[in-house]
C-alpha positions in Angstrom: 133.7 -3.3 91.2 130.4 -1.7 89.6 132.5 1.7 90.7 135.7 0.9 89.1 134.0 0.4 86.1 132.2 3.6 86.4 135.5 5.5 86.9 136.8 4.0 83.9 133.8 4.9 81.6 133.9 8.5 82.8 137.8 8.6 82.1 137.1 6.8 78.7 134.4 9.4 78.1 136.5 12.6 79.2 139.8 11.1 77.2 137.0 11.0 74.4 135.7 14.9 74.7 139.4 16.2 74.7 140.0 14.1 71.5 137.0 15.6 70.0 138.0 19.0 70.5 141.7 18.2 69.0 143.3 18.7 72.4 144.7 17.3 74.9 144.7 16.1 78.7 147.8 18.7 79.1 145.6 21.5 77.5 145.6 24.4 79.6 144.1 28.2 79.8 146.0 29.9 77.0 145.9 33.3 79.2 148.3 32.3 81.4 150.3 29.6 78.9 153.0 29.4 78.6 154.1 29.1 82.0 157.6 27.6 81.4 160.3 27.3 79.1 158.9 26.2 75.0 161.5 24.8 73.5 161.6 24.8 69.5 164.0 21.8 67.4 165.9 23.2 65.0 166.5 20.4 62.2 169.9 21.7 61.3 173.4 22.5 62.8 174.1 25.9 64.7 175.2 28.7 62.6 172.7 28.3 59.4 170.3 30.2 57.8 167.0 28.0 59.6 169.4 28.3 63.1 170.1 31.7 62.9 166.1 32.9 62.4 164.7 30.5 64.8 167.2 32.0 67.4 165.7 35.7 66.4 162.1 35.0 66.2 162.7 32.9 69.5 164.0 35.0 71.1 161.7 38.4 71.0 158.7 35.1 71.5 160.4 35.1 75.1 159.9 38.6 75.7 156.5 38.6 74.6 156.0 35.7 77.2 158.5 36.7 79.8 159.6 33.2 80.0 162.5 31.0 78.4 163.0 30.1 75.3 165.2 27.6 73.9 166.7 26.0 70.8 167.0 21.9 70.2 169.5 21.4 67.3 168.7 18.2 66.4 171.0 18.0 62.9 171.3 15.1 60.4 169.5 13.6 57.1 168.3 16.4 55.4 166.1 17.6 58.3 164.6 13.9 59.0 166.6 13.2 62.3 164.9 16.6 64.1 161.6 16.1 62.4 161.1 12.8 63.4 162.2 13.5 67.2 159.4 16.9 66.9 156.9 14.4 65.9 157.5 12.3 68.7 157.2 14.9 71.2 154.2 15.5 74.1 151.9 17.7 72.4 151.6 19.8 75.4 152.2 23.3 73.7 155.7 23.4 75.2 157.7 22.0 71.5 157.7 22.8 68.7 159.6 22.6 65.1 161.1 24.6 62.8 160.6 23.3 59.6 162.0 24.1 56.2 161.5 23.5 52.2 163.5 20.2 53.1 160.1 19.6 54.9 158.0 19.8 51.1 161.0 18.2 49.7 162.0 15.1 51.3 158.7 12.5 50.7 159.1 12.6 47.3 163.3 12.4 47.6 163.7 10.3 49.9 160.6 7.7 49.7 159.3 6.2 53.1 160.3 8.3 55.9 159.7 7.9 60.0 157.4 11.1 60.0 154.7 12.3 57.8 154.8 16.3 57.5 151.3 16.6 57.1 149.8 14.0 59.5 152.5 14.4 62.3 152.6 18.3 62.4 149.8 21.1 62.4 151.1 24.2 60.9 151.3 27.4 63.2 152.5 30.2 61.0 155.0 30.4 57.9 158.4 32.3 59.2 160.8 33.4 56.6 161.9 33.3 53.1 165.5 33.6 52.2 165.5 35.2 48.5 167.3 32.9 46.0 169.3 35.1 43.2 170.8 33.9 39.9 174.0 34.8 39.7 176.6 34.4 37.2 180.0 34.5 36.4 181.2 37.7 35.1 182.4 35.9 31.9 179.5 34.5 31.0 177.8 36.6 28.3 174.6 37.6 29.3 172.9 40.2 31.7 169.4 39.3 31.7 167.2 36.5 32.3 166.3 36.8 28.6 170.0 36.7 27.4 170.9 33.5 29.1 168.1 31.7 28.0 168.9 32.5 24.5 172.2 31.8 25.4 171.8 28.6 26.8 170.3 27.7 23.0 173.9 27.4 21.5 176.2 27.2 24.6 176.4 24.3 27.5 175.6 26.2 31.2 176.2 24.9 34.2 174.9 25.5 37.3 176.2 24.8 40.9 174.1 23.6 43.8 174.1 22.6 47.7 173.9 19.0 46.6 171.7 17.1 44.9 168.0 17.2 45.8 168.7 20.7 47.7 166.8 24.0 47.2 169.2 25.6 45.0 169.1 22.6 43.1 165.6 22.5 42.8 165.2 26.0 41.7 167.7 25.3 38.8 165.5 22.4 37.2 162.2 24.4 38.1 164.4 26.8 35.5 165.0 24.7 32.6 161.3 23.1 32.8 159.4 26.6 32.6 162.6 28.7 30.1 162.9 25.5 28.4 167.1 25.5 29.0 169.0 22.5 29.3 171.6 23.9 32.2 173.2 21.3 33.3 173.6 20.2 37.5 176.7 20.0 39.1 176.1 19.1 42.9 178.5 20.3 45.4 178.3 19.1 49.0 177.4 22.4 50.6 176.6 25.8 49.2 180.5 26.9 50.2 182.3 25.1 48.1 180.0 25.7 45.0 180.3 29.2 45.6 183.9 29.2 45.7 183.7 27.3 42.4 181.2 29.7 40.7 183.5 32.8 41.5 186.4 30.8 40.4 184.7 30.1 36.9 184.6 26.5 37.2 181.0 26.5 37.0 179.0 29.2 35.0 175.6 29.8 37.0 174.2 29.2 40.5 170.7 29.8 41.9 172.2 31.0 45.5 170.5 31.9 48.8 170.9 35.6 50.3 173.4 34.7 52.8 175.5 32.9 50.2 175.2 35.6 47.7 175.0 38.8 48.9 178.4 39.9 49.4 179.6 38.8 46.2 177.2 40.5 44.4 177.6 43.6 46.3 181.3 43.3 45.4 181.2 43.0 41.8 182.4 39.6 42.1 179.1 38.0 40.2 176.7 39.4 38.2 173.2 39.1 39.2 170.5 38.5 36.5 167.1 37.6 38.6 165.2 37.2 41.9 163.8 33.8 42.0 160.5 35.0 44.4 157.4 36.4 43.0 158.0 39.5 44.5 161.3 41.9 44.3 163.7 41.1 47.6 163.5 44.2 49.9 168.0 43.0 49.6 168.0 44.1 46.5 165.3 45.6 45.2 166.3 46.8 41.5 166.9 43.2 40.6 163.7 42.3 39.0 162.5 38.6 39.6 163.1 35.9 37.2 159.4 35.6 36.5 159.1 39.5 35.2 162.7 39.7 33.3 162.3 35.9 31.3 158.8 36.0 30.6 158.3 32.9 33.0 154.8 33.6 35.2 154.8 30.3 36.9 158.6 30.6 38.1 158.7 30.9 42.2 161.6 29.8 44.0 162.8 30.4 47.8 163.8 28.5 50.5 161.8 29.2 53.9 161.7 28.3 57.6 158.1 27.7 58.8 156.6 26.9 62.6 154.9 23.7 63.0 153.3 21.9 66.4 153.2 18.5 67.3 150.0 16.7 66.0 147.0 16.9 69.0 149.0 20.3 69.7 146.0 21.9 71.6 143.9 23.9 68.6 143.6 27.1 71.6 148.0 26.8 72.0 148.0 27.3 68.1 146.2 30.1 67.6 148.0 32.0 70.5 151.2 30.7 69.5 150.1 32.2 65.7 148.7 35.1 67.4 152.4 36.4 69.3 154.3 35.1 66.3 152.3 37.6 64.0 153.2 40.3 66.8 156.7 39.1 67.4 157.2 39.7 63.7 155.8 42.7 62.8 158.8 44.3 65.5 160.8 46.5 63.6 163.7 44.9 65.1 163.2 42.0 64.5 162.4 42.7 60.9 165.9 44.1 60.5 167.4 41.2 62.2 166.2 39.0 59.6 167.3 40.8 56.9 170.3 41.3 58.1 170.7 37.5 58.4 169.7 37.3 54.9 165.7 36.7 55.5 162.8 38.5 54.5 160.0 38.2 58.1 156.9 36.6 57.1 153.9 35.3 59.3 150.1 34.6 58.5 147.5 32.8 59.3 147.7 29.2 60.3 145.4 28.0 57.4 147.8 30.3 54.7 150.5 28.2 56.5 148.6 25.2 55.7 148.2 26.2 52.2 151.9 27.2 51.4 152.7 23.6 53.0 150.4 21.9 50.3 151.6 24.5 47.4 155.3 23.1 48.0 154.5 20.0 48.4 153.1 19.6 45.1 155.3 21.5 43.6 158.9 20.1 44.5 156.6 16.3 43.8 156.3 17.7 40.3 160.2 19.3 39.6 161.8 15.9 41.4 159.4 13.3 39.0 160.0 15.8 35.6 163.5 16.1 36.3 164.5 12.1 37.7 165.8 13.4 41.1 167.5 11.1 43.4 168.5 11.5 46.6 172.5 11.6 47.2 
């Protein structure tokens, strides 16, 4: 008996030093992890723009680890339906999620949810950011930043979105709080059908993502007055960014796709996981990829990860309280 007790205390006590150390009983030697396929859940459908990079950055991640990779669409709710199935998942360093602004968007949206971003997920590296452009209608008259603000002094705008509570909703009331503009929401449910609807005039303005708005702006089909990102997009890089061309320093808008672990994720998995991200996206090829799927590459570090997580959060808290955002 004395010895069964003894057992236990040393399993207690071992169970114990791996918890201190933030790991796990499935920790392994990261020099030869992984040894198997790593899957990654993908919150949303096939086909879209959080899909199509994971699939790309996923894919050269296998051929940095000559082993398989593999994508878990896991679709519904905003995101929640995959992100509360990641959070469940062994922390073993063979799943992880791919997270997106839905992720800094959703607790203050939606209210209670089955996950919690920060305490069921570590961050592992941000991923990509797809550029969001204003874009107007080619009747409405103005063809800066400047000239529709002023505009929007003496005229009603509206402005198109994905549906209420979405990123380029989002980046529309961020708008009117820093310009001071009253452009008033019209949710669509997708970004399709508000797009069609912005080129047919219906609505005036729409704070679109690349892969939306590209084409059309490349046609002539819309004029484009601003780059919601701090920084020029590498798409289009004479458009100068909303911040710059209104006057506006604290305007930043983008959506993104980031790479999160399951909490108790071995700390040593991380930082080699952050480690051949960083590589797999400084490939040329991969670079182009992105672009061409209407993302700009991004990595880091795992803490600047951390702190773009907390940056959003806080941010999208603040736009969805000023502006009396409900979800629907």
């Amino acid at each position: 008996m004395t010895g069964h007790h003894t057992l236990s205390r040393r399993h207690l006590l071992a169970a114990a030093a791996w918890s201190a150390l933030g790991g796990s009983a499935l920790a392994q030697n990261t020099s030869t992890w992984p040894t198997r396929t790593v899957k990654f859940i993908v919150p949303f459908p096939p086909g879209g723009p959080v899909d199509t990079t994971a699939r790309i950055f996923t894919q050269k991640l296998g051929e940095i680890w000559s082993q398989p990779t593999v994508i878990d669409n896991r679709a519904g709710a905003g995101g929640v339906v995959g992100a509360t199935a990641a959070a469940k998942e062994t922390p073993d360093g063979y799943s992880f999620f791919v997270g997106s602004i839905h992720h800094s968007v959703n607790p203050w949206l939606m209210g209670k949810l089955p996950y919690d971003i920060e305490k069921d997920f570590v961050p592992v590296s941000f991923g990509a950011m797809f550029p969001v452009f204003l874009v107007a209608h080619p009747s409405v008259p103005a063809n800066s930043v400047k000239e529709l603000i002023a505009l929007s002094k003496d005229k009603i705008l509206s402005f198109g979105s994905s549906g209420n509570g979405g990123g380029t909703h989002l980046a529309g009331e961020l708008f009117n709080m820093e310009a001071g503009t009253q452009l008033q929401h019209i949710p669509y449910k997708g970004s399709a059908p508000a797009m069609n609807d912005l080129l047919g005039g219906q609505v005036q303005l729409m704070f679109a993502d690349a892969p939306s708005a590209l084409q059309h702006i490349k046609s002539g089909r819309l004029k484009v007055l601003g780059v919601a990102s701090k920084q020029r997009s590498a798409m289009l890089p004479d458009v100068p960014t909303i911040a710059e061309a209104g006057n506006l320093p604290n305007y930043e808008a983008y959506s993104w796709a980031a790479l999160f672990a399951p909490a108790k994720t071995p700390q040593e998995i991380v930082r080699k996981l952050n480690a051949d991200f960083n590589q797999a996206m400084r490939d040329p090829a991969v670079k182009q990829r992105l672009l061409d799927a209407g993302a700009e590459g991004d990595a880091g570090s795992v803490e600047d990860m951390h702190q773009r997580l907390q940056n959003e959060l806080q941010k999208w808290k603040k736009v969805i309280e000023t502006a009396g955002i409900k979800a629907g």
